[in-house]
DRENBALUM-352704 format. One record per residue (C-alpha): residue in one letter; residue number from 1; x negated, y, z. Coordinates in Angstrom, 2 decimals. Example, Ala and Ser with C-alpha at 12.3 -4.5 7.8 and 13.67 -1.06 7.14 Angstrom:
2
   aa     i        xx        yy        zz
    a     1    -12.30     -4.50      7.80
    s     2    -13.67     -1.06      7.14
//
This chain:
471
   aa     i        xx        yy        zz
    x     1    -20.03   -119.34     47.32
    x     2    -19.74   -117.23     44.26
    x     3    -22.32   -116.53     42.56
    x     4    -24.46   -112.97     42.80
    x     5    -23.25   -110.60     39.67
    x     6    -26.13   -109.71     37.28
    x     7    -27.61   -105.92     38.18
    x     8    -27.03   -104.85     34.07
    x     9    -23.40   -106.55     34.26
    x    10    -22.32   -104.31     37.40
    x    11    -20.88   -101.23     35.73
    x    12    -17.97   -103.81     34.20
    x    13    -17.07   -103.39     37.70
    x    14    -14.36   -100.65     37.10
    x    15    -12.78   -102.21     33.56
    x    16     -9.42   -103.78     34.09
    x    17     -9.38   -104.25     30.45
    x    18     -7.69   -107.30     29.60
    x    19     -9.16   -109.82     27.54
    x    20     -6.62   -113.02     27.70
    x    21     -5.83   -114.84     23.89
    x    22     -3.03   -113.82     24.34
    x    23     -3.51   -110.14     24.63
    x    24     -6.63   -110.16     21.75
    x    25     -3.66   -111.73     19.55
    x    26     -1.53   -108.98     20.63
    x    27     -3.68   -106.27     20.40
    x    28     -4.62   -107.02     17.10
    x    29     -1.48   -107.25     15.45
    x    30      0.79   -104.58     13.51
    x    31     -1.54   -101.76     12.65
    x    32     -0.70    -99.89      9.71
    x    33     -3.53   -100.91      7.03
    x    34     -5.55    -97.40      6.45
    x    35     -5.85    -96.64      2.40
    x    36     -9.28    -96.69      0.70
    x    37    -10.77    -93.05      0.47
    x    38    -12.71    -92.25     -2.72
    x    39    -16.14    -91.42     -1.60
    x    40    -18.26    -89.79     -4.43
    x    41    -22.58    -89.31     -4.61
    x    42    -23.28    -86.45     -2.11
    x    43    -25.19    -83.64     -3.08
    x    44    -28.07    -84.47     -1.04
    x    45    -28.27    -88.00     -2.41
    x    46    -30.78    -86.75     -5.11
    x    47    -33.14    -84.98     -3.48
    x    48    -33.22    -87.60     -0.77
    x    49    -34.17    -90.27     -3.68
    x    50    -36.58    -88.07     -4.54
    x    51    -37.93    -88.02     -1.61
    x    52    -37.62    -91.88     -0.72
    x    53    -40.02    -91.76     -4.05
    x    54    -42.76    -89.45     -3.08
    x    55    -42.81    -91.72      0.27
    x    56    -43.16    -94.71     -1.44
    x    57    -45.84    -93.79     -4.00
    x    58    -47.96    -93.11     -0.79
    x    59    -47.57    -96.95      0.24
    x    60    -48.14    -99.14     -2.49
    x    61    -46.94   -102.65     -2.15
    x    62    -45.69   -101.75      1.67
    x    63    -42.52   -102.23      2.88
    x    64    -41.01    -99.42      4.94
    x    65    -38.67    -99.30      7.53
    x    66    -37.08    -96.70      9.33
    x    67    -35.12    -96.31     12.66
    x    68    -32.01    -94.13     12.67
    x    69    -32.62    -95.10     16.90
    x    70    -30.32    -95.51     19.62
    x    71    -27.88    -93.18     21.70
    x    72    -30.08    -92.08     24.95
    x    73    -28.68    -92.50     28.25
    x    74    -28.05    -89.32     30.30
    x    75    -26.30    -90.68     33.36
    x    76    -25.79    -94.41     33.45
    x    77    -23.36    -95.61     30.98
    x    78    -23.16    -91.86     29.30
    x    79    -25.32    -91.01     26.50
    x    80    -25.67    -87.56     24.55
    x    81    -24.71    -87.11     21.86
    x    82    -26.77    -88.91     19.24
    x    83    -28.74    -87.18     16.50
    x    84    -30.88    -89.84     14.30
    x    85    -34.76    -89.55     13.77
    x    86    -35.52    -86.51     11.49
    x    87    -37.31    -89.05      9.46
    x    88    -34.28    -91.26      8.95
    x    89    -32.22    -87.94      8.11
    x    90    -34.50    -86.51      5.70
    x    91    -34.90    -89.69      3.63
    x    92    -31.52    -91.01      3.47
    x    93    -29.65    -87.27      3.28
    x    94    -27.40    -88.94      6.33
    x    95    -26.48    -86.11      8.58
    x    96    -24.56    -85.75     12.01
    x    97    -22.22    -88.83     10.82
    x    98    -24.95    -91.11     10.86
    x    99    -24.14    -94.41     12.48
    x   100    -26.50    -95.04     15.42
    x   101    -29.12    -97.98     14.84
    x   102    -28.99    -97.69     11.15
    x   103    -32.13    -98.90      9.58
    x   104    -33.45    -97.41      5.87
    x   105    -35.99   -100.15      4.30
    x   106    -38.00    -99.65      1.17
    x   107    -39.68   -101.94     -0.70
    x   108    -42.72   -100.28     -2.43
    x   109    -44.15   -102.09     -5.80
    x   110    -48.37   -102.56     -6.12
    x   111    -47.97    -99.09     -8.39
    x   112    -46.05    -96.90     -5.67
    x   113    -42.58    -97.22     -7.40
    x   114    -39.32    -98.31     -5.67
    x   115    -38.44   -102.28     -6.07
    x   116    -35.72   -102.40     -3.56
    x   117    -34.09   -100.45     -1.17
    x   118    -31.61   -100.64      1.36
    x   119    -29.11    -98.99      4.43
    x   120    -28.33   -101.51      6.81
    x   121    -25.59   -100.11      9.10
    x   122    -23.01   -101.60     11.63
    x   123    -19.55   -101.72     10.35
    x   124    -16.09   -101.28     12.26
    x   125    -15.30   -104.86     13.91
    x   126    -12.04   -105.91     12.89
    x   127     -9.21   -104.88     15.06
    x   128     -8.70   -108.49     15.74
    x   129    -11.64   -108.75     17.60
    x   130    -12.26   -107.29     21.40
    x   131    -15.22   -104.95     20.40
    x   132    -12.04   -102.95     19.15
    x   133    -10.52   -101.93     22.49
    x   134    -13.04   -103.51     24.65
    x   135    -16.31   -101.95     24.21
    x   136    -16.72    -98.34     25.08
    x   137    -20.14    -98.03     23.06
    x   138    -18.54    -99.05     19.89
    x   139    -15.02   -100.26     19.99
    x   140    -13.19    -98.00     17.58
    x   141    -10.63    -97.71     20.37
    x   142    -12.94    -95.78     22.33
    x   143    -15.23    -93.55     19.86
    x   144    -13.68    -94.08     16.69
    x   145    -14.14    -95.61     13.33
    x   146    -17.24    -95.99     11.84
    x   147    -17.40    -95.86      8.11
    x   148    -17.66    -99.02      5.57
    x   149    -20.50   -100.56      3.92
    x   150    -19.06    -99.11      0.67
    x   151    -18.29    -96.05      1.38
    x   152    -21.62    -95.29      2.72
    x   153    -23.24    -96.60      0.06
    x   154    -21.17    -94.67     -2.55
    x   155    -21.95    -91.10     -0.61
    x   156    -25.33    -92.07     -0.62
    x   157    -26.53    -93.63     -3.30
    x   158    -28.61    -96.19     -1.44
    x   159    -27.42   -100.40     -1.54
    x   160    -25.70   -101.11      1.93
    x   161    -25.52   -104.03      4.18
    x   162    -24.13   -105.51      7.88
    x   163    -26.99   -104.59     10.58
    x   164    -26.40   -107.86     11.84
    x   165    -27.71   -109.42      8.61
    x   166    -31.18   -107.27      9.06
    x   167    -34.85   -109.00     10.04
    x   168    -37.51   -107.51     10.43
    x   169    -39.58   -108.38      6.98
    x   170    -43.27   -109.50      8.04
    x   171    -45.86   -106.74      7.85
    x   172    -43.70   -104.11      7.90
    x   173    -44.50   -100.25      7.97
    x   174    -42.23    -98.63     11.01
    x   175    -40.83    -95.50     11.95
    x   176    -38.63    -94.49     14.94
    x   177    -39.56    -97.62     16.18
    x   178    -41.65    -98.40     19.57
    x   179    -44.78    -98.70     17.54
    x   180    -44.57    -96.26     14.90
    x   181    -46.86    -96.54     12.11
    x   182    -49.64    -93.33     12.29
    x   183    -49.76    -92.79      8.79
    x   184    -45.82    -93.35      8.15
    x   185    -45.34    -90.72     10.54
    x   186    -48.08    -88.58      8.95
    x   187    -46.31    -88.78      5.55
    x   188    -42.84    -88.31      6.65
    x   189    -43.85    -85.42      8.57
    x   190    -45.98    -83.36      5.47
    x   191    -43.23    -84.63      3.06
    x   192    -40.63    -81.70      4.39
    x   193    -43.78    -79.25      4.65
    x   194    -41.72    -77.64      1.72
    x   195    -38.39    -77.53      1.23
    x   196    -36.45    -78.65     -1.57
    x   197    -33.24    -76.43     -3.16
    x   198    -30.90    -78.59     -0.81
    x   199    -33.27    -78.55      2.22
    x   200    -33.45    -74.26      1.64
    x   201    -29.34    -73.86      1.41
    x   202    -28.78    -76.11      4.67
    x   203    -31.14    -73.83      6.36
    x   204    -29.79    -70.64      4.95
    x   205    -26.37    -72.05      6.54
    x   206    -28.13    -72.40      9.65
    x   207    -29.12    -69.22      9.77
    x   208    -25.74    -67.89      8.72
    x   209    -24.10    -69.46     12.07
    x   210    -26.73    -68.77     13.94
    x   211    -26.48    -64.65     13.20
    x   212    -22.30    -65.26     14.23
    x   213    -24.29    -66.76     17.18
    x   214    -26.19    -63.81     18.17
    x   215    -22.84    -61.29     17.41
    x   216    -21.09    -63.17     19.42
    x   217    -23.55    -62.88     22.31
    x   218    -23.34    -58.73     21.75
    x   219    -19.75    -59.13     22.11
    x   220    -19.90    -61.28     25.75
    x   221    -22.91    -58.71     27.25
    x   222    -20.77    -56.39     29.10
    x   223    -18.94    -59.20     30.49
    x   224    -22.20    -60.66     31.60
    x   225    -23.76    -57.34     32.87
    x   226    -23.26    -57.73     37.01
    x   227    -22.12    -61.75     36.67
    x   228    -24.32    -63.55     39.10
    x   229    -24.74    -66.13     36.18
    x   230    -24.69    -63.43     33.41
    x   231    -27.35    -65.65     31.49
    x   232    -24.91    -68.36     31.61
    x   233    -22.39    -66.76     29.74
    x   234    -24.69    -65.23     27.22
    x   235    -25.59    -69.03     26.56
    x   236    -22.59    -70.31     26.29
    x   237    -21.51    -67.64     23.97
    x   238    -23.89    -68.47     21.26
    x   239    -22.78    -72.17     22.05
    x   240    -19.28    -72.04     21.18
    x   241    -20.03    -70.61     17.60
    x   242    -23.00    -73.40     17.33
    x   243    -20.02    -76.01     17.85
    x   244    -17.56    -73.74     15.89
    x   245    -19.49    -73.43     12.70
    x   246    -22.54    -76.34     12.85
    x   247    -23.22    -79.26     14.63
    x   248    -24.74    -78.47     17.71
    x   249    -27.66    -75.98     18.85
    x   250    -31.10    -77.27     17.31
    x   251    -32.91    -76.64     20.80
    x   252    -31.69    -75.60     24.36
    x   253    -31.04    -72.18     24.43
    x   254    -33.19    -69.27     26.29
    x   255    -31.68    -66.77     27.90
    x   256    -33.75    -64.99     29.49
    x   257    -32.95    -61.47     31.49
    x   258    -35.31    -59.32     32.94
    x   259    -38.45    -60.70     34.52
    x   260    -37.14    -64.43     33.27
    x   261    -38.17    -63.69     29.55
    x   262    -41.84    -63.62     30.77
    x   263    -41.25    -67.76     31.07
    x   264    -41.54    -68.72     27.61
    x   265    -39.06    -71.73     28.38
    x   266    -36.88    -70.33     30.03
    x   267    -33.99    -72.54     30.03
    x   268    -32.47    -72.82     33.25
    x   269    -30.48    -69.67     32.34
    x   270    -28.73    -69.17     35.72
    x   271    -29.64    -65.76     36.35
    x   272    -27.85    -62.76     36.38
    x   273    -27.73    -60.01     33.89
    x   274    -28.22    -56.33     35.02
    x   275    -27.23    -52.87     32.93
    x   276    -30.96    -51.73     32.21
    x   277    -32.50    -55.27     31.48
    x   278    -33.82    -56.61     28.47
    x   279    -32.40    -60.20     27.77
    x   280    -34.37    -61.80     25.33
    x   281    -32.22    -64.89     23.75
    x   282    -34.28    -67.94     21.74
    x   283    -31.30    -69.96     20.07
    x   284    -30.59    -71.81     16.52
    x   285    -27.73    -73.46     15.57
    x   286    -28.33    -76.91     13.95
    x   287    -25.50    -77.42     10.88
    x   288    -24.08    -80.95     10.09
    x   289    -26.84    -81.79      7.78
    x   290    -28.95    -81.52     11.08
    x   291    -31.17    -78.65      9.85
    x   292    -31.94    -76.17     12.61
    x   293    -32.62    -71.80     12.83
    x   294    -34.93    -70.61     15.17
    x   295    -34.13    -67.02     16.06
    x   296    -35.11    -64.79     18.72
    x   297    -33.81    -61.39     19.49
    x   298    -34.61    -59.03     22.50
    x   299    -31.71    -57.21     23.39
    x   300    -31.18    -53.83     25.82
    x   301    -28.87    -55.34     27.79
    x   302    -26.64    -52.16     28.17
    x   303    -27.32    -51.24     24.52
    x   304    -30.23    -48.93     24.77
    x   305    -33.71    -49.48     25.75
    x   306    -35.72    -47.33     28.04
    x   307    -38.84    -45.77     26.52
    x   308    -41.05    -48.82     28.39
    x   309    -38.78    -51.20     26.75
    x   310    -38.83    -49.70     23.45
    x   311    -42.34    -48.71     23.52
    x   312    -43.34    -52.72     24.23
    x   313    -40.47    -53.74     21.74
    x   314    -41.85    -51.69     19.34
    x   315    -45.48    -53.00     19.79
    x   316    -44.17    -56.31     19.19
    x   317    -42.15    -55.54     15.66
    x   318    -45.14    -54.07     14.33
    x   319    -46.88    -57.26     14.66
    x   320    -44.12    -58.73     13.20
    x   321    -43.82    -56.68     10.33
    x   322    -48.27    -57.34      9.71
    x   323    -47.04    -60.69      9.30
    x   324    -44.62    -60.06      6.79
    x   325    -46.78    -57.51      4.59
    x   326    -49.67    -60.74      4.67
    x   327    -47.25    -63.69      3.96
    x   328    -47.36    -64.76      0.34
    x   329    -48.60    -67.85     -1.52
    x   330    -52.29    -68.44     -0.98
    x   331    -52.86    -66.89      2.12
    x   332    -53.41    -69.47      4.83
    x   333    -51.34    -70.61      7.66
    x   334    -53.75    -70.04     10.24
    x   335    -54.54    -66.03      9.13
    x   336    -50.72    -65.11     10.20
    x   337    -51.00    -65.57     13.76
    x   338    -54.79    -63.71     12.98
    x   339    -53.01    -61.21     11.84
    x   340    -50.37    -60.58     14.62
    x   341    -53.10    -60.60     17.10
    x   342    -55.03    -58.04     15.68
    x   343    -51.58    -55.73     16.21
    x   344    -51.57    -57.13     19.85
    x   345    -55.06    -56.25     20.51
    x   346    -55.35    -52.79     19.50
    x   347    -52.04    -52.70     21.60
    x   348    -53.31    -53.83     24.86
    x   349    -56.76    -51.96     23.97
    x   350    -54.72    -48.51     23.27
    x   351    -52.81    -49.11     26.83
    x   352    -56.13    -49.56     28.71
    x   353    -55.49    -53.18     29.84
    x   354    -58.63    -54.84     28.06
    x   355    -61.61    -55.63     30.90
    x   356    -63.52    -52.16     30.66
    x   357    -65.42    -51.92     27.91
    x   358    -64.25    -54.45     25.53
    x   359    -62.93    -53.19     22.63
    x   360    -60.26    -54.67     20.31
    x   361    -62.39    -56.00     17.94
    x   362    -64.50    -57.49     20.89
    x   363    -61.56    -59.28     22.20
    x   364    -60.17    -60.66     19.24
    x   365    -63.73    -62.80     19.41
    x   366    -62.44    -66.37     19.87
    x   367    -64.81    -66.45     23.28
    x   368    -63.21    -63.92     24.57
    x   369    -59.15    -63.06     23.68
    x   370    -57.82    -61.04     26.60
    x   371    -55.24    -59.98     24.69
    x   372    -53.99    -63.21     24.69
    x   373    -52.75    -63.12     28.51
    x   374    -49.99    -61.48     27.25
    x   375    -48.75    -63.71     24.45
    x   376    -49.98    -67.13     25.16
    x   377    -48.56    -68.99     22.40
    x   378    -48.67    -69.09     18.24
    x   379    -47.20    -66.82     15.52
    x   380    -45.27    -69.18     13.43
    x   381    -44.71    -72.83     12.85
    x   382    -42.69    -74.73     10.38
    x   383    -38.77    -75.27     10.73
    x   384    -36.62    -77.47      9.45
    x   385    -34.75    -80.88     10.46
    x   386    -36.56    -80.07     13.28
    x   387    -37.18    -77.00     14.94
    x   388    -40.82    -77.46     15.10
    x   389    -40.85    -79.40     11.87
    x   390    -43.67    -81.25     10.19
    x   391    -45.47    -82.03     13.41
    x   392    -47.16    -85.00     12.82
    x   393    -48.50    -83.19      9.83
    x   394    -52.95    -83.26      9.41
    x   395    -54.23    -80.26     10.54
    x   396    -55.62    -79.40      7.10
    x   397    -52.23    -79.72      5.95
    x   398    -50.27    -77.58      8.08
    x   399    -52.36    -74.79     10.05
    x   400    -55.54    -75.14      7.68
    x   401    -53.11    -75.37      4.73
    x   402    -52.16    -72.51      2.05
    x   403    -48.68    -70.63      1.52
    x   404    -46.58    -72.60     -1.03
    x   405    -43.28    -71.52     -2.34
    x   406    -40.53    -73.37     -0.74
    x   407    -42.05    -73.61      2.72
    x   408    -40.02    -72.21      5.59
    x   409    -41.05    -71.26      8.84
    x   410    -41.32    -68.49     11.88
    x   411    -42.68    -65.33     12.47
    x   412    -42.66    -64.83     16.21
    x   413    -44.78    -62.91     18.22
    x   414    -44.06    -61.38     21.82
    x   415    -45.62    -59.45     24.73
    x   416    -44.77    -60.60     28.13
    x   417    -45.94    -58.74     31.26
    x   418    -44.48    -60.88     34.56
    x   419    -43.53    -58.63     37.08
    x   420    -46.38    -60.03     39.60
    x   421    -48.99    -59.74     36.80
    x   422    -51.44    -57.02     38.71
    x   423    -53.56    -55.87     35.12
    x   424    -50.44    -55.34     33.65
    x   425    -48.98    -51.30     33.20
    x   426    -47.21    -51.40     36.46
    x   427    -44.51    -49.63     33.81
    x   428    -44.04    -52.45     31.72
    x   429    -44.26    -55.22     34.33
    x   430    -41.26    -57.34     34.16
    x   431    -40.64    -56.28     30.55
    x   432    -40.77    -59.62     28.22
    x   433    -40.20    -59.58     24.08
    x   434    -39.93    -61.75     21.46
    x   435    -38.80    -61.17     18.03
    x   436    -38.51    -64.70     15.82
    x   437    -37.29    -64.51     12.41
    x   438    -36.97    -67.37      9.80
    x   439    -38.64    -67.19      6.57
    x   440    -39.33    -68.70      3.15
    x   441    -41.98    -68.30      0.65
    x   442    -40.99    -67.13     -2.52
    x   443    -43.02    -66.96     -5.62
    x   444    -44.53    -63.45     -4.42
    x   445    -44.10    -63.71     -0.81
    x   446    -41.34    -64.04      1.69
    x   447    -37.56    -64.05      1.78
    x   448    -36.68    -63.17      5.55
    x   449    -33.38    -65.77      5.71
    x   450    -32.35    -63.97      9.40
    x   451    -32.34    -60.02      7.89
    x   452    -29.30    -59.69      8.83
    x   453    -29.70    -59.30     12.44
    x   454    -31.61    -55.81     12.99
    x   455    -35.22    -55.62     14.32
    x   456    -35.79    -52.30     14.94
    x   457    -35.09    -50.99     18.19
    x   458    -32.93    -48.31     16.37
    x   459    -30.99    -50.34     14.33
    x   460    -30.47    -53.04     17.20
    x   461    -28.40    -50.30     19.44
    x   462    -26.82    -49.06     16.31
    x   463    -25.86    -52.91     15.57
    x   464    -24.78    -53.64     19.59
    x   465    -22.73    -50.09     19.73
    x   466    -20.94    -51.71     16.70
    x   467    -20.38    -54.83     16.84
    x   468    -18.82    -53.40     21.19
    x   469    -16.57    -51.35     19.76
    x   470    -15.13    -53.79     17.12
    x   471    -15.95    -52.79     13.82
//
């Protein structure tokens, strides 16, 4: 009787791929030999030294290691497509081409300086061998080539070597492993707390695609207005330019119309889009260097708000623009979103929606914050490789911390009044906004990198009317 096929081994069960010595011999004969490329030192290579430097002065005598990770399944045998640990990326300037389960080790001396470092990678398999045409993780046959030892090492500036020559060293430090390290984590994360010159022009390229993102979207509305999946399209409209001009989007996109932008999430986007809504979109485009926008624009879906609309809109952009008129170096993280709520509070207080009595100034008391029913979340948070970057950061040096030149992050406050929400305005109920623009601190204060897409209600018609009628 034969015996019972392995569980893991059962999805061979459709390959008829032949694997005979005869056919390997075959199959791995008369191929045109592919010429050397010169590679030359990246850009980033550099900075990313530089930053492999400040890591290692933190660890003394350690020895570092850190995962690019594995491919993650999304249906059986499928993955998505794979993005490496924003660690990995950050230290080793490796974007979107990075080979999955790449490993970056550094050897730290007793006095913090680099003794040794190294990429290990996996290498293309011969074409004499089956992985070749055989294996649809990595056979070149089915996903491609996968650059040399050399070449990788040349772009990169970092000594290369076969993964399958890599142990583990004893003692080791890990990251974007199972068991990270807390403290390698900790460091990683506060090392991109600001940006470098490098760092700063990927995410001003970000932003760039991401602002052909939102035009595009303008251009698709009336084609959404009355679709039964009108959010749909307004999603996959900003999608096409994220794979046109970057890598991929940084985040799932919202798309939120009508009553749907009052779930902050909102992500299913399968709703339809009527003339009259708002739509309020959340997207970023994330560029080949795998930095990431964060951008959120509330748009009249038919180009002009109603006096509700604009009236909440414009509630919203004035706590915006508090933000903006506080941001400088010095001033600390926490006080921005202080700031924005104070605009929120003597909103709500001004509309009458405050329990009776309680002032503005009585509600912004951290016992008490009614105002905050209608904007749950934060003001701002840090962006970068990732969209909510520097999390693993301490608390005293990211929301306790001071503004420092070359730190980039959000300013993003909102109002959001469901439509079943029974202290809200019965006016504004189902009326949800969000404006989210990038910034950078500057010597002085702060360049807004996403000024290009309008924020007044004003300018956004005059910007939709345009942009509809092809100019």
């Amino acid at each position: 009787m034969e015996e019972d096929q392995k569980l893991e081994d059962r999805n061979s069960n459709r390959s008829r791929t032949p694997h005979s010595a005869k056919f390997l011999d075959y199959m791995g004969g008369n191929w045109q030999i592919k010429p050397s490329a010169e590679v030359a030192l990246g850009v980033v290579a550099p900075f990313a030294r530089a930053r492999r430097e400040r890591l290692a002065a933190q660890f003394a005598d350690k020895t570092l290691v850190i995962h690019a990770g594995s491919p993650k399944p999304r249906s059986n045998d499928t993955d998505y497509r794979f993005r490496a640990h924003s660690a990995f990326t950050h230290l080793t300037g490796w974007g979107s081409a990075t080979v999955p389960e790449s490993i970056l080790v550094i050897q730290a001396t007793p006095d913090g300086n680099i003794a040794a470092e190294a990429l290990y990678l996996r290498p293309t398999a011969g074409r004499g061998t089956d992985e070749f045409f055989a294996n649809a993780a990595i056979g070149e046959f089915w996903v491609g080539s996968r650059p040399g030892l050399d070449e990788v090492s040349a772009q990169l500036g970092i000594p290369t070597h076969d993964l399958a020559s890599f142990s583990l060293p004893a003692a080791a430090v890990q990251l974007g492993a199972e068991n990270d390290d807390s403290k390698l984590a900790e460091a990683a994360s506060e090392l991109r707390l600001v940006k470098d010159s490098y760092e700063i022009e990927q995410m001003r390229q970000a932003v760039a695609a991401s602002v052909a993102g939102f035009e595009n979207i303008v251009r698709t509305l009336p084609a959404a207005i009355g679709h039964h999946r009108g959010e749909r399209l307004v999603e996959t409209a900003f999608f096409a330019k994220a794979r046109e001009l970057g890598n991929d989007l940084g985040y799932d996109t919202i798309a939120a119309a009508g009553d749907h932008a009052n779930t902050l999430h909102w992500i299913v986007n399968d709703g339809p889009v009527a003339d009259g809504q708002l739509i309020l979109v959340d997207a970023g485009v994330e560029v080949d260097s795998l930095y990431t926008a964060d951008v959120t624009r509330t748009l009249p879906a038919g180009g002009i708000f109603s006096a509700d609309q604009r009236e909440v809109y414009e509630a919203v952009r004035e706590a915006a623009d508090a933000v903006f008129a506080l941001a400088k170096p010095g001033i600390k993280f926490r006080d921005l979103h202080a700031e924005a709520m104070k605009v929120i509070a003597n909103k709500c207080f001004e509309w009458g929606i405050l329990p009776a009595g309680v002032t503005a100034a009585e509600s912004l008391d951290p016992e008490n914050q009614f105002h905050r029913r209608w904007m749950v979340h934060g003001t701002s948070h840090h962006l970068g490789l990732d969209v909510h970057d520097c999390a693993q950061a301490r608390k005293e040096m990211y929301l306790d911390s001071e503004l420092k030149p070359g730190m980039v992050f959000t300013i993003e406050p909102g109002l959001y009044f469901h439509s079943d929400d029974l202290l809200a305005p019965e006016r504004f109920r189902g009326i949800g906004v969000r404006i989210e623009d990038d910034v950078l601190v500057t010597e002085t204060g702060v360049e807004n990198l996403t000024a290009a897409l309008p924020r007044t209600a004003v300018a956004v018609e005059r910007w939709m009317a345009e942009l509809q009628q092809g100019k």
